[in-house]
N, C-alpha and C positions, 0 to 999 in steps of 0.2 A: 504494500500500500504506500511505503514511505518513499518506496522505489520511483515509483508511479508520479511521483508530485512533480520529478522535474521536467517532465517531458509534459507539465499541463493536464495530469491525467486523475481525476479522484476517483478514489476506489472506497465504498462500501461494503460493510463487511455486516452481512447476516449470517446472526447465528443464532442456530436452531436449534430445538429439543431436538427428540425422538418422535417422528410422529407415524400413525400405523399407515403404511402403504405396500406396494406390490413390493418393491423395493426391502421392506423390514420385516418379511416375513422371515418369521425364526426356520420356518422348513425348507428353505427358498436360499436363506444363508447357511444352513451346516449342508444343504445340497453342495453349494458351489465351492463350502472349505472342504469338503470333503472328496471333494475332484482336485484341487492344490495338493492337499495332502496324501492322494496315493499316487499324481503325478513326483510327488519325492521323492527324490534316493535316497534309501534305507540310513545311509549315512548321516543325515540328516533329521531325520524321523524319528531315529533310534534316540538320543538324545533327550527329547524333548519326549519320550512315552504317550501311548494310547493314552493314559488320563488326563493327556495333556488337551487332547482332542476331547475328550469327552468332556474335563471338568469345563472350556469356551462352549462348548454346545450347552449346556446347563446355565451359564451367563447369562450368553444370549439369549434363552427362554425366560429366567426373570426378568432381563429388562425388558422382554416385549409384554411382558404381563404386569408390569409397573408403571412405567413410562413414556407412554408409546400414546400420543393425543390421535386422536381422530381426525380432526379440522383441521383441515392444510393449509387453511383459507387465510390464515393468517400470513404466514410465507410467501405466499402469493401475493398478496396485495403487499409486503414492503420487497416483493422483486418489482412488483409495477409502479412503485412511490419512487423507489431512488433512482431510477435515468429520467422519472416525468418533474420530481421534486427542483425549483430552483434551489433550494438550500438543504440538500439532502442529510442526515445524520449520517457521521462516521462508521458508526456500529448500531446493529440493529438484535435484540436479543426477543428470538419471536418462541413461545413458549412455556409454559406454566413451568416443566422442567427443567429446562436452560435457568428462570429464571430465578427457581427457588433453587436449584442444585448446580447445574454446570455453571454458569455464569460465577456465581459466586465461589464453585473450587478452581475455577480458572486462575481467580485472583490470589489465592493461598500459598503459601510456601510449598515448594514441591514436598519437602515430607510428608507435609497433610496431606497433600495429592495421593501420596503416593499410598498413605496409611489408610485415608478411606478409598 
């Protein structure tokens, strides 16, 4: 974004929760890691163990069962505010979850990141 400035150029930055679409299905993603991970050589693989796969597929099923908004509708209209906006916002934080959870561990020390 800051790149961007000197060539004239402003860049807006949305960020988003989780929200439920074709895209976050939890069957739809361990489908397509699970084509990653048997395209891998064993050398690879072997390392990181079967629960290592199993215990991500388990993640990503509670957060789509937590986190995951319905209404995209929001996303949508600040993708069509910031190129129509004369004074558009830097950052845009679209989502109940971004904004009570990511947005807020964004800003924390990476410890905390990392501990929750």
């Amino acid at each position: 974004r800051r790149d961007m400035k000197a060539f004239g150029v402003k860049v807006c930055c949305i960020q988003h929760g989780l929200f439920k679409t074709a895209l976050s299905s939890p069957a739809r993603i361990r489908k397509e890691k699970e084509v990653i991970w048997n395209k891998l050589p064993p050398d690879i693989r072997t390392p990181y163990g079967k629960e290592y796969f199993q215990k991500d597929a388990a993640k990503t099923q509670r957060l789509s069962q937590t986190c995951l908004d319905k209404d995209t509708l929001p996303v949508v209209q600040c993708m069509e505010h910031t190129p129509t906006s004369l004074h558009p916002c830097t950052h845009y934080v679209v989502g109940q979850d971004a904004k009570l959870f990511w947005n807020p561990l964004s800003r924390m020390p990476a410890v905390i990141q990392d501990f929750l």
